[in-house]
PDB file of N, H, CA, C and O in Angstrom:
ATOM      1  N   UNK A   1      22.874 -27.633  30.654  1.00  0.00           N
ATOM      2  CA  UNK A   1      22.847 -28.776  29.764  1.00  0.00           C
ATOM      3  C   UNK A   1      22.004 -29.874  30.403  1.00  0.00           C
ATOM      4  O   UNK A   1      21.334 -29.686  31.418  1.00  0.00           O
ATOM      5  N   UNK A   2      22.071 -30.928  29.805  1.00  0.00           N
ATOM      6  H   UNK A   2      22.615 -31.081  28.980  1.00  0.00           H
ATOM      7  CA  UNK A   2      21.227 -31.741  30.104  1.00  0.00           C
ATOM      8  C   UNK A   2      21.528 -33.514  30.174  1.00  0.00           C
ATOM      9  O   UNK A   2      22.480 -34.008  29.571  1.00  0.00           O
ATOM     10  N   UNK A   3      20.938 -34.019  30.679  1.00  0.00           N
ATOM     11  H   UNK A   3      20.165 -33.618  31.169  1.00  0.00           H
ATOM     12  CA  UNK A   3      21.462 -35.550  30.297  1.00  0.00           C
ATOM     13  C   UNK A   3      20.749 -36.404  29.263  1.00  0.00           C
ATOM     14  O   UNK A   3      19.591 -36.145  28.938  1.00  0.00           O
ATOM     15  N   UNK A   4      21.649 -37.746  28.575  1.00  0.00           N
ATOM     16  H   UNK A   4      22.590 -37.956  28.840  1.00  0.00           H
ATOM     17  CA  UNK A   4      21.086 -38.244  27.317  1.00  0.00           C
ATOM     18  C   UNK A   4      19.835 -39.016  28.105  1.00  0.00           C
ATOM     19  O   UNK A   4      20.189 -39.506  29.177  1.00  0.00           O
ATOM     20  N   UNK A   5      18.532 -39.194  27.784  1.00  0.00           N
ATOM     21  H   UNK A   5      18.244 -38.796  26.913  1.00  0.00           H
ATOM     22  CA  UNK A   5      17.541 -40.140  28.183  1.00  0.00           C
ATOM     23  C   UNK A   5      17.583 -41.064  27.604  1.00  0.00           C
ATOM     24  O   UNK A   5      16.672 -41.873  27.778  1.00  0.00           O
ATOM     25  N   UNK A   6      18.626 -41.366  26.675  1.00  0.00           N
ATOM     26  H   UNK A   6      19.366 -40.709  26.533  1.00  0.00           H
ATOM     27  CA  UNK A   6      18.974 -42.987  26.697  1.00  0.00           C
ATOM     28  C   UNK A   6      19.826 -43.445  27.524  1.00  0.00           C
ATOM     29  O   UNK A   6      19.305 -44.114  28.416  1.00  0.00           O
ATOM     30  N   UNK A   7      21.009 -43.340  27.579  1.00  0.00           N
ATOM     31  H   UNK A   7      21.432 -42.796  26.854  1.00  0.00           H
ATOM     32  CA  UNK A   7      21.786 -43.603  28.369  1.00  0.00           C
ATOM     33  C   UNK A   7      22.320 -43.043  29.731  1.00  0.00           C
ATOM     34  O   UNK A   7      22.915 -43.684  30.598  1.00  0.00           O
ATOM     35  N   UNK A   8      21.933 -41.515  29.745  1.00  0.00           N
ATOM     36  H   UNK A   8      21.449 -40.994  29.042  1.00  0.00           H
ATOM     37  CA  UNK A   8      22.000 -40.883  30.870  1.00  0.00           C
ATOM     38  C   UNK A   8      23.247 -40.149  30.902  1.00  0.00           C
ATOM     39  O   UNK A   8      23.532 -39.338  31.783  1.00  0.00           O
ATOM     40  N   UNK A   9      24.112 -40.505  29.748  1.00  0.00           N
ATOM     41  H   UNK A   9      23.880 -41.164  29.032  1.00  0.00           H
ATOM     42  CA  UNK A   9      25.745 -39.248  29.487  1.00  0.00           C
ATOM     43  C   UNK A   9      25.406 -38.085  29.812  1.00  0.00           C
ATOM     44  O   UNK A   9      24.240 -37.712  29.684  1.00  0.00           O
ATOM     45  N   UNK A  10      26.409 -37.269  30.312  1.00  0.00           N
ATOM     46  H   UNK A  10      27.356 -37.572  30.416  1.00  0.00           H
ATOM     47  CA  UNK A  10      26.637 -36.118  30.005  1.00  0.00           C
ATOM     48  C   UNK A  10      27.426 -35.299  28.890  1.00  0.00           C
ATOM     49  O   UNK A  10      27.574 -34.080  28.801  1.00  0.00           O
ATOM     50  N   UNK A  11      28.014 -36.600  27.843  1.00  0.00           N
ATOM     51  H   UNK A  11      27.893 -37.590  27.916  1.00  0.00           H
ATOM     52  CA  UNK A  11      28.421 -36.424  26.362  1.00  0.00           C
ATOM     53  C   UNK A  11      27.916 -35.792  26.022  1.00  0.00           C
ATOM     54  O   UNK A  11      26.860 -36.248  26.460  1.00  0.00           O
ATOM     55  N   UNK A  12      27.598 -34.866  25.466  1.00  0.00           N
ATOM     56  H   UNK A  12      28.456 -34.495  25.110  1.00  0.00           H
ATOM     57  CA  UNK A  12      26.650 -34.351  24.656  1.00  0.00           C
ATOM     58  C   UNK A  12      27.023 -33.099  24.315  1.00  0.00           C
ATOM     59  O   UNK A  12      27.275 -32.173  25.086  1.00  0.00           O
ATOM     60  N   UNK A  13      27.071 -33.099  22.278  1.00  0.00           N
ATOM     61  H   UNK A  13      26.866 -33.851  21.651  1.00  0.00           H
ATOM     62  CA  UNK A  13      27.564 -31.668  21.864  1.00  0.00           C
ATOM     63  C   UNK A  13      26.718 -31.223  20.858  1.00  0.00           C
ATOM     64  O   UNK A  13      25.914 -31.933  20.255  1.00  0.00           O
ATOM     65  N   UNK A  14      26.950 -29.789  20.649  1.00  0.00           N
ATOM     66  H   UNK A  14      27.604 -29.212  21.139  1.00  0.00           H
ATOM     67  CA  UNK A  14      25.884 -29.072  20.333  1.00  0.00           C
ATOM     68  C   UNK A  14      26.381 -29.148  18.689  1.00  0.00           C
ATOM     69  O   UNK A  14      27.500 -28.954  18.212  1.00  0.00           O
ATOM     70  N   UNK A  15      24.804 -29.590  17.876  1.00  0.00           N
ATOM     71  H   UNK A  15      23.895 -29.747  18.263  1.00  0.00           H
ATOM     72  CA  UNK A  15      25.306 -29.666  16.140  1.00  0.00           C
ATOM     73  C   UNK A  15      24.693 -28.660  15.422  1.00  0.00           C
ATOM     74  O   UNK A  15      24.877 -28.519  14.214  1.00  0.00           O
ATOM     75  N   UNK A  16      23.811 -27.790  16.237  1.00  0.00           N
ATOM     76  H   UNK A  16      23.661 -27.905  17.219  1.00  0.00           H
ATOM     77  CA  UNK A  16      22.740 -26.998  15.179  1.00  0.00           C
ATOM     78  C   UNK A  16      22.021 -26.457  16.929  1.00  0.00           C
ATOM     79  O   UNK A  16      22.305 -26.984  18.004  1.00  0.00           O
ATOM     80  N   UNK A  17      20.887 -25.064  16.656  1.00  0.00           N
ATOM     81  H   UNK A  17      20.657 -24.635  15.782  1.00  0.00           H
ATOM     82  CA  UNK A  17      20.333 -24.636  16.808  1.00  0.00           C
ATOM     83  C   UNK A  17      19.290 -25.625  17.942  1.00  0.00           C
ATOM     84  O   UNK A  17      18.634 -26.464  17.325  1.00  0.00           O
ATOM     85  N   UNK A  18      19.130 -25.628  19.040  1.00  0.00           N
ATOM     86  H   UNK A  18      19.663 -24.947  19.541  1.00  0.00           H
ATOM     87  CA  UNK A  18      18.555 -26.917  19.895  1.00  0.00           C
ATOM     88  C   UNK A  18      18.625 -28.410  19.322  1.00  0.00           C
ATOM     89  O   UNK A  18      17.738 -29.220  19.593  1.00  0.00           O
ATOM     90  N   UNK A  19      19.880 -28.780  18.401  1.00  0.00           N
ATOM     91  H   UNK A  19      20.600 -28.122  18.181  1.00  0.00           H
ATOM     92  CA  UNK A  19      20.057 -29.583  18.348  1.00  0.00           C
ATOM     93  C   UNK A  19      21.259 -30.110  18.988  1.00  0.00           C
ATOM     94  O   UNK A  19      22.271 -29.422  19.119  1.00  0.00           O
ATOM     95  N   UNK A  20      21.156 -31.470  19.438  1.00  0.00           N
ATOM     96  H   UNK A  20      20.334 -32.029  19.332  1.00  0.00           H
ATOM     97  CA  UNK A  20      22.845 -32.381  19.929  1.00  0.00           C
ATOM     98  C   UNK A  20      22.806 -33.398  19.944  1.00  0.00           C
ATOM     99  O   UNK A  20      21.743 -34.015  19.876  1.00  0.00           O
ATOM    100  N   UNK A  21      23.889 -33.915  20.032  1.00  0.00           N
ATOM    101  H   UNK A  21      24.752 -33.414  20.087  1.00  0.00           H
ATOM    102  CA  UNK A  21      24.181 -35.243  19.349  1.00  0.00           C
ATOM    103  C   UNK A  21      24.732 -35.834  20.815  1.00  0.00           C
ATOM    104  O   UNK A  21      25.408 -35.016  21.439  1.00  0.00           O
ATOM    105  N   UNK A  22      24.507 -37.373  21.573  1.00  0.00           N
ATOM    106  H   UNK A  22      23.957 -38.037  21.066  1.00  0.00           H
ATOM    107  CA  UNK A  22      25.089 -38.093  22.311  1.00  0.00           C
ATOM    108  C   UNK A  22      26.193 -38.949  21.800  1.00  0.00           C
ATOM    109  O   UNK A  22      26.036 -39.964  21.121  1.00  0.00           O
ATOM    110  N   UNK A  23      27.361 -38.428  22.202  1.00  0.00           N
ATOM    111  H   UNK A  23      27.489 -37.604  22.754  1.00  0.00           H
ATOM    112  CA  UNK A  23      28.754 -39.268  21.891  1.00  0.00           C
ATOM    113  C   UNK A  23      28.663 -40.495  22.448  1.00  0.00           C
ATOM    114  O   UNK A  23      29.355 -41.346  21.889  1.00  0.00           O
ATOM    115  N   UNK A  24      27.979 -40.878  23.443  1.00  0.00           N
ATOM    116  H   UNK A  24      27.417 -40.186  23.897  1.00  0.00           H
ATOM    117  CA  UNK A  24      27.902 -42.344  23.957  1.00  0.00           C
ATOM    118  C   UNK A  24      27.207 -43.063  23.407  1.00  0.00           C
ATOM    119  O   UNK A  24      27.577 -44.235  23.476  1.00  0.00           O
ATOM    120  N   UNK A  25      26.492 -42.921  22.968  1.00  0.00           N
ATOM    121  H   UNK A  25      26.192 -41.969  22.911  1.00  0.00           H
ATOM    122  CA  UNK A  25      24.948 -44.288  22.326  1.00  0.00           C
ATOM    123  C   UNK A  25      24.854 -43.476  20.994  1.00  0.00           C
ATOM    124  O   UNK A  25      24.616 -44.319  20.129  1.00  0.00           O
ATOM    125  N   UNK A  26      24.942 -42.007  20.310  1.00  0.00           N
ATOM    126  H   UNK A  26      25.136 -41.322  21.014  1.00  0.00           H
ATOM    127  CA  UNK A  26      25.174 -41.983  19.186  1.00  0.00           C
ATOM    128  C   UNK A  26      24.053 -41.483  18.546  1.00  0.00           C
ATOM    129  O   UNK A  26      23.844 -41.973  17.436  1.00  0.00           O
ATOM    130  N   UNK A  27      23.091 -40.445  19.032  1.00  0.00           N
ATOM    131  H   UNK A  27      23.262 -40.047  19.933  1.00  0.00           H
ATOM    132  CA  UNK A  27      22.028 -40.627  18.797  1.00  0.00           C
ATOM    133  C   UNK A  27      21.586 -38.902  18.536  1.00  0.00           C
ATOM    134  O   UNK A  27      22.208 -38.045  19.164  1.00  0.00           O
ATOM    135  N   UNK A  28      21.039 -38.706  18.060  1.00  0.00           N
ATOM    136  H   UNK A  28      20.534 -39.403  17.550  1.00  0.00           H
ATOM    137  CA  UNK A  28      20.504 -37.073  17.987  1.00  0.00           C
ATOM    138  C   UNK A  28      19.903 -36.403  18.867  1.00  0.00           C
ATOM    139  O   UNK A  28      20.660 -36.661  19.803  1.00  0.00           O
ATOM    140  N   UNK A  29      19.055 -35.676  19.346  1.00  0.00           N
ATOM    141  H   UNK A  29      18.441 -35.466  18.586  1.00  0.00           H
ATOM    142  CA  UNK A  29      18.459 -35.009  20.631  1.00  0.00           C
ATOM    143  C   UNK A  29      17.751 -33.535  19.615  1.00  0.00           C
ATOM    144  O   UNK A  29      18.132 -33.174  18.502  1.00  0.00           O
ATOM    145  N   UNK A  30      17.154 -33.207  20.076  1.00  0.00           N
ATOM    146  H   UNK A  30      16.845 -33.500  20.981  1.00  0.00           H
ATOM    147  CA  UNK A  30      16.480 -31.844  20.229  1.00  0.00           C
ATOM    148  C   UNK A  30      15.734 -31.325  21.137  1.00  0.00           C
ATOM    149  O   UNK A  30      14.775 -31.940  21.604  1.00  0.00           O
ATOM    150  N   UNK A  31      16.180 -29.733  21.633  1.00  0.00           N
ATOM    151  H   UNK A  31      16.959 -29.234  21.254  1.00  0.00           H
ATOM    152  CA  UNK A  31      15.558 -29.706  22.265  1.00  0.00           C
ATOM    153  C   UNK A  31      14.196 -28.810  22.340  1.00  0.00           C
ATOM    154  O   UNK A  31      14.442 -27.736  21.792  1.00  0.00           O
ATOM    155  N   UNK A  32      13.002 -28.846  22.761  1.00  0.00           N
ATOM    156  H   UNK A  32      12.802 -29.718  23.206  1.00  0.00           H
ATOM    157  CA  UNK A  32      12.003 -27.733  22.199  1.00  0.00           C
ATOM    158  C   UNK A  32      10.994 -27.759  23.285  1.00  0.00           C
ATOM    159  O   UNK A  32      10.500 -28.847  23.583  1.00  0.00           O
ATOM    160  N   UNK A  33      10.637 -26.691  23.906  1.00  0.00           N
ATOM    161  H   UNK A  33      11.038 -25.808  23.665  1.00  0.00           H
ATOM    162  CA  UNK A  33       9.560 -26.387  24.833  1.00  0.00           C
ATOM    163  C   UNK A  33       9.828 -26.780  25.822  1.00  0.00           C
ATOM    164  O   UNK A  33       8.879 -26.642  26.594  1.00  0.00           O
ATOM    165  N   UNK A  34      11.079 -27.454  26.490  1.00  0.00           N
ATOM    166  H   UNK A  34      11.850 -27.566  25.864  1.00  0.00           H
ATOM    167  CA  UNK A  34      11.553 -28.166  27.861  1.00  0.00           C
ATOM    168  C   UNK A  34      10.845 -29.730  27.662  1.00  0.00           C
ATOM    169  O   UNK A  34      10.134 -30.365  28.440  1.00  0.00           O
ATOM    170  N   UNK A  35      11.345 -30.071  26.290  1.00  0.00           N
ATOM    171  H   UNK A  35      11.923 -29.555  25.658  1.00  0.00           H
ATOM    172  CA  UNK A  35      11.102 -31.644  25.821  1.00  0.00           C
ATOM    173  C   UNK A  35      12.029 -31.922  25.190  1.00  0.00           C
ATOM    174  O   UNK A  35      12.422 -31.008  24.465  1.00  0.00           O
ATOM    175  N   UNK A  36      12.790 -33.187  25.131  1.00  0.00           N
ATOM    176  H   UNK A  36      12.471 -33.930  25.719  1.00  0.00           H
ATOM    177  CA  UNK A  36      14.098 -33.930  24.503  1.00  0.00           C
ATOM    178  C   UNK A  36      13.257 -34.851  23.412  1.00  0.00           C
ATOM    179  O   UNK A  36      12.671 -35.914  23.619  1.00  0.00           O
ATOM    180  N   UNK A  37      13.361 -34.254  22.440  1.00  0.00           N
ATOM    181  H   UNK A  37      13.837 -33.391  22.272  1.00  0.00           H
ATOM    182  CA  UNK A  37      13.084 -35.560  21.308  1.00  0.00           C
ATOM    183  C   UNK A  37      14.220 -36.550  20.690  1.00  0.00           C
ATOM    184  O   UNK A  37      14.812 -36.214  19.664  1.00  0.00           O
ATOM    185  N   UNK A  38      14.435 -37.468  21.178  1.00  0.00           N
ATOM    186  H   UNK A  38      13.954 -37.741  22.011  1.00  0.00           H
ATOM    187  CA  UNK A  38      15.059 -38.416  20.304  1.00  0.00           C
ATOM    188  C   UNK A  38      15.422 -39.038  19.106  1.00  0.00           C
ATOM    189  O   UNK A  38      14.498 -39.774  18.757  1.00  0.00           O
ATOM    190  N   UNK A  39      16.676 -39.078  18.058  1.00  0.00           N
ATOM    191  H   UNK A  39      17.426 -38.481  18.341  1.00  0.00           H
ATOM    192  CA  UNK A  39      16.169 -40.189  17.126  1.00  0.00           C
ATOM    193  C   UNK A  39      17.415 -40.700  16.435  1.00  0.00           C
ATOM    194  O   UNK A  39      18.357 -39.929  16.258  1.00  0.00           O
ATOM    195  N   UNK A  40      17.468 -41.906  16.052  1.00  0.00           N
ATOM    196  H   UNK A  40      16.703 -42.533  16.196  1.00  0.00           H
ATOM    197  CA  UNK A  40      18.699 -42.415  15.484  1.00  0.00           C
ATOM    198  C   UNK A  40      18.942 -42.122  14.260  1.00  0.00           C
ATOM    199  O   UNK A  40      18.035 -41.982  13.439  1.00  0.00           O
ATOM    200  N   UNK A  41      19.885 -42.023  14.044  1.00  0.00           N
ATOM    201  H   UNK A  41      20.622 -42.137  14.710  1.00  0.00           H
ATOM    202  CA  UNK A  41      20.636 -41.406  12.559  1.00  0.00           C
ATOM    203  C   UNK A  41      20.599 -42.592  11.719  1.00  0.00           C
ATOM    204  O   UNK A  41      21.431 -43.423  12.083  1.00  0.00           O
ATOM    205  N   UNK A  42      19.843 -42.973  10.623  1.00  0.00           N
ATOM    206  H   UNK A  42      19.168 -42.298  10.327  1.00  0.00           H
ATOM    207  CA  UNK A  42      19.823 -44.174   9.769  1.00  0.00           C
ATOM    208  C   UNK A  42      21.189 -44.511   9.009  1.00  0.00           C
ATOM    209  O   UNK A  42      21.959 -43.567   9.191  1.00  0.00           O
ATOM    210  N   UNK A  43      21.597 -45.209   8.461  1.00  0.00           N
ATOM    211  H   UNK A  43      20.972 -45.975   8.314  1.00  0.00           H
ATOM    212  CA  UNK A  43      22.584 -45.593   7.657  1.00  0.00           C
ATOM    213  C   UNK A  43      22.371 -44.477   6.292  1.00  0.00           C
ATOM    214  O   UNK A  43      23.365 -43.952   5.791  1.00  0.00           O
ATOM    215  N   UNK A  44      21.045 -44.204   5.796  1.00  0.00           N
ATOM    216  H   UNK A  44      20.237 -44.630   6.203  1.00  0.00           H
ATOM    217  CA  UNK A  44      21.082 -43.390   4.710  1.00  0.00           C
ATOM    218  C   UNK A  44      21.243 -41.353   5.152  1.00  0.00           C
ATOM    219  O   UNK A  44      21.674 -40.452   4.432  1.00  0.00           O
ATOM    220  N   UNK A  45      20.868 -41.309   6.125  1.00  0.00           N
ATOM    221  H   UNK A  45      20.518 -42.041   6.710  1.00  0.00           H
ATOM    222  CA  UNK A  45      21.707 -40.043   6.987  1.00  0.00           C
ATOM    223  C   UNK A  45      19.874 -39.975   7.348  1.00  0.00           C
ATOM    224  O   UNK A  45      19.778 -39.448   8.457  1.00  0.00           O
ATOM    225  N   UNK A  46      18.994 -40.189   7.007  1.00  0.00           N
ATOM    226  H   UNK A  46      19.072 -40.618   6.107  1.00  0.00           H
ATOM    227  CA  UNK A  46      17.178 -40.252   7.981  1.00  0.00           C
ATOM    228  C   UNK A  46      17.498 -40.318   9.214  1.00  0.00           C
ATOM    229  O   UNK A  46      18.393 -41.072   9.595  1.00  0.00           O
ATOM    230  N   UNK A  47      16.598 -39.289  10.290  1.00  0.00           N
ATOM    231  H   UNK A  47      15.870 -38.676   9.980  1.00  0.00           H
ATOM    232  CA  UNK A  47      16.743 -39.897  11.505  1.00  0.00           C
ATOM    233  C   UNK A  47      14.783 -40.386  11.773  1.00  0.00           C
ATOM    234  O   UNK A  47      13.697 -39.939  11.405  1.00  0.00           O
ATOM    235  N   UNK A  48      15.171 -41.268  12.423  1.00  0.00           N
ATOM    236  H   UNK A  48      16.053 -41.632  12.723  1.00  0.00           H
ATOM    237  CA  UNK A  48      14.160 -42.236  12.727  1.00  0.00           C
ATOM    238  C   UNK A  48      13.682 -41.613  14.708  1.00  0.00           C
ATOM    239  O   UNK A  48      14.592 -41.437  15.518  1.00  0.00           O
ATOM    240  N   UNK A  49      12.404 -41.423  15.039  1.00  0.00           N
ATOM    241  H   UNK A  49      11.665 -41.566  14.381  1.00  0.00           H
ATOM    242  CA  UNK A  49      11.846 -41.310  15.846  1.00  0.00           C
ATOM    243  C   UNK A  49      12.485 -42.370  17.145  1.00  0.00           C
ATOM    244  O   UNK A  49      12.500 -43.598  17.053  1.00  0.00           O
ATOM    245  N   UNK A  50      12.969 -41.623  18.285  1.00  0.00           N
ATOM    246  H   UNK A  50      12.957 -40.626  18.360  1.00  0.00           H
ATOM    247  CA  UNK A  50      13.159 -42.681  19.608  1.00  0.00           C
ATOM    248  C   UNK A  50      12.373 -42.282  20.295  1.00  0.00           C
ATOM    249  O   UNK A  50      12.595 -42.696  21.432  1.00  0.00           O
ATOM    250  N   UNK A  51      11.231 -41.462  20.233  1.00  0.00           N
ATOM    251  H   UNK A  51      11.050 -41.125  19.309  1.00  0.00           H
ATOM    252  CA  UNK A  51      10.306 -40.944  21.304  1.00  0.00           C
ATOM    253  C   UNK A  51       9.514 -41.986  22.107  1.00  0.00           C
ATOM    254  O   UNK A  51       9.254 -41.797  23.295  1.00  0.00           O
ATOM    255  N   UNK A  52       9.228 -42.813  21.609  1.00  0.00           N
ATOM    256  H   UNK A  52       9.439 -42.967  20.644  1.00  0.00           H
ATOM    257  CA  UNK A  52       8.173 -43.453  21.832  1.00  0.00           C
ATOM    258  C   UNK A  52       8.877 -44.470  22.575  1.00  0.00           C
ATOM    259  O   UNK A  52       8.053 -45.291  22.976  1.00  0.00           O
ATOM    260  N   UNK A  53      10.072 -44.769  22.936  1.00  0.00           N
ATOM    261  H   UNK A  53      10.742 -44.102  22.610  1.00  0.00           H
ATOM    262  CA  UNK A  53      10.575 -45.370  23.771  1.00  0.00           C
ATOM    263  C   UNK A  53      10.581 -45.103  25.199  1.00  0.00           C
ATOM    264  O   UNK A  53      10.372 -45.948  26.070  1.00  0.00           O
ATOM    265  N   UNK A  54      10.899 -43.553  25.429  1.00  0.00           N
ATOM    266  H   UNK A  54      11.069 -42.867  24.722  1.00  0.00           H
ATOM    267  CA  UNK A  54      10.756 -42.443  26.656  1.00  0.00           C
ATOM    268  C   UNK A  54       9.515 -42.057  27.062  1.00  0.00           C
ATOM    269  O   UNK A  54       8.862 -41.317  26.326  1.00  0.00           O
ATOM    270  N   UNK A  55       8.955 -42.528  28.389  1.00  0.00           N
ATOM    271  H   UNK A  55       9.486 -43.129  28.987  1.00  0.00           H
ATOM    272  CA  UNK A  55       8.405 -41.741  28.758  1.00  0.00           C
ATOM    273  C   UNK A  55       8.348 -40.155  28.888  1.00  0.00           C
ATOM    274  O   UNK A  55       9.388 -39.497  28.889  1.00  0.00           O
ATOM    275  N   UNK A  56       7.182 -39.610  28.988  1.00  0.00           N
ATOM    276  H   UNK A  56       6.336 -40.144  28.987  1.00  0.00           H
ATOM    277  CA  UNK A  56       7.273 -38.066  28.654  1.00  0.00           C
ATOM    278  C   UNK A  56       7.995 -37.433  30.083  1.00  0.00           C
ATOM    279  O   UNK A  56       8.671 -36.454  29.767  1.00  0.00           O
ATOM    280  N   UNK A  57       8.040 -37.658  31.303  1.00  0.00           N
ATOM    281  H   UNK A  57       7.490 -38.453  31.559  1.00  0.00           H
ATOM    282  CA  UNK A  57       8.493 -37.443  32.247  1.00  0.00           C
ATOM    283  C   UNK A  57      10.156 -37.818  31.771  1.00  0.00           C
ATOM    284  O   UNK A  57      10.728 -36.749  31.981  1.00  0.00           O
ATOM    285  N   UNK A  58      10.776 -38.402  31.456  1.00  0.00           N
ATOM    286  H   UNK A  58      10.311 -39.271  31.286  1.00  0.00           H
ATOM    287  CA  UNK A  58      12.340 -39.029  30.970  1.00  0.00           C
ATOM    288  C   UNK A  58      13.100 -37.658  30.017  1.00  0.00           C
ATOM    289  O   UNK A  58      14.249 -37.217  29.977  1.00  0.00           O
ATOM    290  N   UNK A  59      12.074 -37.361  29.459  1.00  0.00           N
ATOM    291  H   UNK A  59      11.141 -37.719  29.491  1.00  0.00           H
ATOM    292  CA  UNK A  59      12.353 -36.477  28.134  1.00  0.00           C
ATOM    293  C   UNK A  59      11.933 -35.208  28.219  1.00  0.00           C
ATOM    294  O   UNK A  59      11.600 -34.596  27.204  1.00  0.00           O
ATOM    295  N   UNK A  60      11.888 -34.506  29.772  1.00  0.00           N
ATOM    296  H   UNK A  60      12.159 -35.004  30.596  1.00  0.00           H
ATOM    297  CA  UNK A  60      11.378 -33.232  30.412  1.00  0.00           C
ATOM    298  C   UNK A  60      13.006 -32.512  30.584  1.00  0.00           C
ATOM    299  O   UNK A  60      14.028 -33.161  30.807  1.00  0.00           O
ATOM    300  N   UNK A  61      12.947 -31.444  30.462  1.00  0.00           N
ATOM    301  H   UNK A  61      12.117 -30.916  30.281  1.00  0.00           H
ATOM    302  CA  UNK A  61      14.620 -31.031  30.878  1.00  0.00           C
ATOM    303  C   UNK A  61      14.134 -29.160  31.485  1.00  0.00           C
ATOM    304  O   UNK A  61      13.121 -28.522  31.198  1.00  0.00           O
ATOM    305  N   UNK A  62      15.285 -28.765  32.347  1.00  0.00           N
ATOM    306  H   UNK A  62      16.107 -29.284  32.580  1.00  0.00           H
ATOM    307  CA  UNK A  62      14.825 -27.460  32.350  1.00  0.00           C
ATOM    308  C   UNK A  62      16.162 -26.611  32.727  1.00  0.00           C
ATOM    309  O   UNK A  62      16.957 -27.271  33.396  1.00  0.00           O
ATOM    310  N   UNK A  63      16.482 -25.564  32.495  1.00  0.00           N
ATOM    311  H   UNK A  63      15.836 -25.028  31.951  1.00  0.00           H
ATOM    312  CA  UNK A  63      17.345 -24.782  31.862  1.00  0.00           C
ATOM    313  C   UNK A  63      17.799 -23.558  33.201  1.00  0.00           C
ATOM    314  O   UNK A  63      18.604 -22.656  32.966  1.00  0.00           O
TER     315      UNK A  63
END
């Protein structure tokens, strides 16, 4: 597993297929190619891009 690159939890449960969700900050994750993409879940259920917050080194993971 891996840690959240927002907050750095080890919360983290599995919702789908390289997908998970951070119980601490609340936020979605995926994972693909040994990269964590980020993104917040909108009020209308959209998730919105956090990538661009993380450096690409932050959002590296390996298995």
């Amino acid at each position: 597993m891996f840690n959240c690159p927002n907050c750095q939890s080890k919360d983290i449960g599995k919702i789908g297929i390289n997908q998970y969700y951070c119980w601490n900050c609340y936020i979605e994750l995926t994972a693909n190619n040994g990269l964590i993409n980020a993104h917040q879940v909108e009020e209308d259920g959209s998730l919105s891009s956090l990538d661009d917050l993380f450096e690409e080194e932050e959002r590296r993971y390996t298995l």
